[in-house]
C-alpha positions as CSV (number, residue, x, y, z in Angstrom):
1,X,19.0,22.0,4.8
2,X,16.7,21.2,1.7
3,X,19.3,18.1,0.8
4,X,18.5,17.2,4.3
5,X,15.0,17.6,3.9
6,X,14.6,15.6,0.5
7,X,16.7,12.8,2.0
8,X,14.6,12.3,4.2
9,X,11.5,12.3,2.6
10,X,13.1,9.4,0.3
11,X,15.1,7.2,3.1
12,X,12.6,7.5,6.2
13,X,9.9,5.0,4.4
14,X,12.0,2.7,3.2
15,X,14.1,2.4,6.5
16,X,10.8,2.6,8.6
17,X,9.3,0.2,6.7
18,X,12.4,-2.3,6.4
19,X,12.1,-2.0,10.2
20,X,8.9,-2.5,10.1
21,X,9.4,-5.8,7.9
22,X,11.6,-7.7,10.8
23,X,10.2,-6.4,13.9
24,X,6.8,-4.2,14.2
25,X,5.2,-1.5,12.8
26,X,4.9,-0.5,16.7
27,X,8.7,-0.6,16.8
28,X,9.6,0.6,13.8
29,X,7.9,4.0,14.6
30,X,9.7,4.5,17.7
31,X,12.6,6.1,16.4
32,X,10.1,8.6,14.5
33,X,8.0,9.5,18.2
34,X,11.8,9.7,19.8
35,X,13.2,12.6,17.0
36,X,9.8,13.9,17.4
37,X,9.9,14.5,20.7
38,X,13.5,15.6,20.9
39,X,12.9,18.3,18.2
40,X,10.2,19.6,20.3
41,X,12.6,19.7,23.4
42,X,15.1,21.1,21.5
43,X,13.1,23.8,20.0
44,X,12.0,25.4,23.6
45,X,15.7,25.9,24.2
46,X,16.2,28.2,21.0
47,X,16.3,32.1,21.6
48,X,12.8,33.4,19.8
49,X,14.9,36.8,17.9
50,X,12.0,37.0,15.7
51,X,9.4,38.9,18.1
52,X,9.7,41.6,20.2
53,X,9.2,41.1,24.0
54,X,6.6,44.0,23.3
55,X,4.8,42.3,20.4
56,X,6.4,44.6,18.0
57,X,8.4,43.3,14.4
58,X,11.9,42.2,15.4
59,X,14.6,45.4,16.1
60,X,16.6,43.3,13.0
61,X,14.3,45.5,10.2
């Protein structure tokens, strides 16, 4: 996940802004709102296991 992470933090600027370079900076932000928004979809559908239903520590401990 961190490999993932630091990938990231190195390619996305220089692919956003190669993007940027032969269409828009509108355009080539897209694809950054799109994963945005899909993480944020994709998160609701995850099983919380880290909080009670009661508001209690999770039964894990």
């Amino acid at each position: 996940m961190t490999v993932a992470g630091y990938g990231s933090f190195i390619a996305g600027p220089v692919l956003v802004g190669s993007l940027a370079a032969a269409t828009s900076l509108r355009t080539a932000l897209l694809p950054l709102v799109g994963t945005t928004l899909g993480i944020a979809l994709l998160a609701r559908r995850v099983p919380d296991l880290g909080v009670d239903k009661r508001g209690g520590r999770s039964r894990m401990e």
